[in-house]
C-alpha positions in Angstrom: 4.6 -12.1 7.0 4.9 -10.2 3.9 7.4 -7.2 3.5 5.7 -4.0 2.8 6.5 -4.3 -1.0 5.3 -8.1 -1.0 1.9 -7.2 0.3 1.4 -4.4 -2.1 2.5 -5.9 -5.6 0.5 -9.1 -4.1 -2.5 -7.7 -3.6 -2.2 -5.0 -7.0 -1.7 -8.4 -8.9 -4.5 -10.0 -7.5 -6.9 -7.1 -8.7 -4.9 -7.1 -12.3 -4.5 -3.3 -11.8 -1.0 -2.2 -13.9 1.1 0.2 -11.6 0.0 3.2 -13.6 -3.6 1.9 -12.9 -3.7 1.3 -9.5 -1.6 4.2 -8.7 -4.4 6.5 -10.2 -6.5 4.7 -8.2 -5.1 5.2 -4.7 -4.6 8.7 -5.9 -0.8 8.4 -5.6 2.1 8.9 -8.2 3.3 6.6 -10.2 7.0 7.2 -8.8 5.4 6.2 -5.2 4.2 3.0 -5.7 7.1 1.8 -7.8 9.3 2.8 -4.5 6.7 1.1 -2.5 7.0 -2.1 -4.4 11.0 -1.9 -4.7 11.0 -1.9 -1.2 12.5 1.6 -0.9 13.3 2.8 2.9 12.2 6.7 2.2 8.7 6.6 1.9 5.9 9.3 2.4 3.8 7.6 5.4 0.7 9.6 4.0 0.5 8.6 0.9 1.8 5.1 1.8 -1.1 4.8 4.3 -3.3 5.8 0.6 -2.0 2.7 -1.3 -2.7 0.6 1.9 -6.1 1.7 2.3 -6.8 0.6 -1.5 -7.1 -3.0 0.2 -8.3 -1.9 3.9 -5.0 -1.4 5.4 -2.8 1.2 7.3 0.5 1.2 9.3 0.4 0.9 12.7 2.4 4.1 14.1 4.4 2.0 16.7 6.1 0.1 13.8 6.1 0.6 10.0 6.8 -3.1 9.2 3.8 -4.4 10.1 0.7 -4.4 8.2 -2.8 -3.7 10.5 -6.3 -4.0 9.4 -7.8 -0.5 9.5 -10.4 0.2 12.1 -12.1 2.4 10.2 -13.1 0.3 7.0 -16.5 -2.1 6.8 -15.3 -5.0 5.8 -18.7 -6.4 5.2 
């Protein structure tokens, strides 16, 4: 399974957003997802959870590690 970082550079890369792109995208700072993506330990779960849900994704609360499909996205 992908670290955090892994599955978020991944997927950026896949849409060929730059950083500065797809952070003004998730509505995010630039600052946060270059933390995100270095893998840094104090995050902001919020506007983690923002960059996650760019590709259909939050944290589950139990553990922050693991990536969940969100419930609440139509993946149709």
């Amino acid at each position: 399974m992908d670290t955090l970082a892994e599955f978020v550079k991944k997927r950026r890369k896949e849409v060929n957003l730059t950083q500065e792109e797809f952070a003004d995208r998730a509505g995010v700072a630039l600052t946060v997802l270059r933390k995100i993506e270095q893998g840094k330990t104090n995050l902001n779960m919020e506007k983690v959870n923002l960059v996650l849900s760019m590709f259909g994704h939050t944290l589950a609360p139990v553990n922050n590690k693991d990536v969940k499909p969100d419930q609440n996205t139509d993946h149709a």
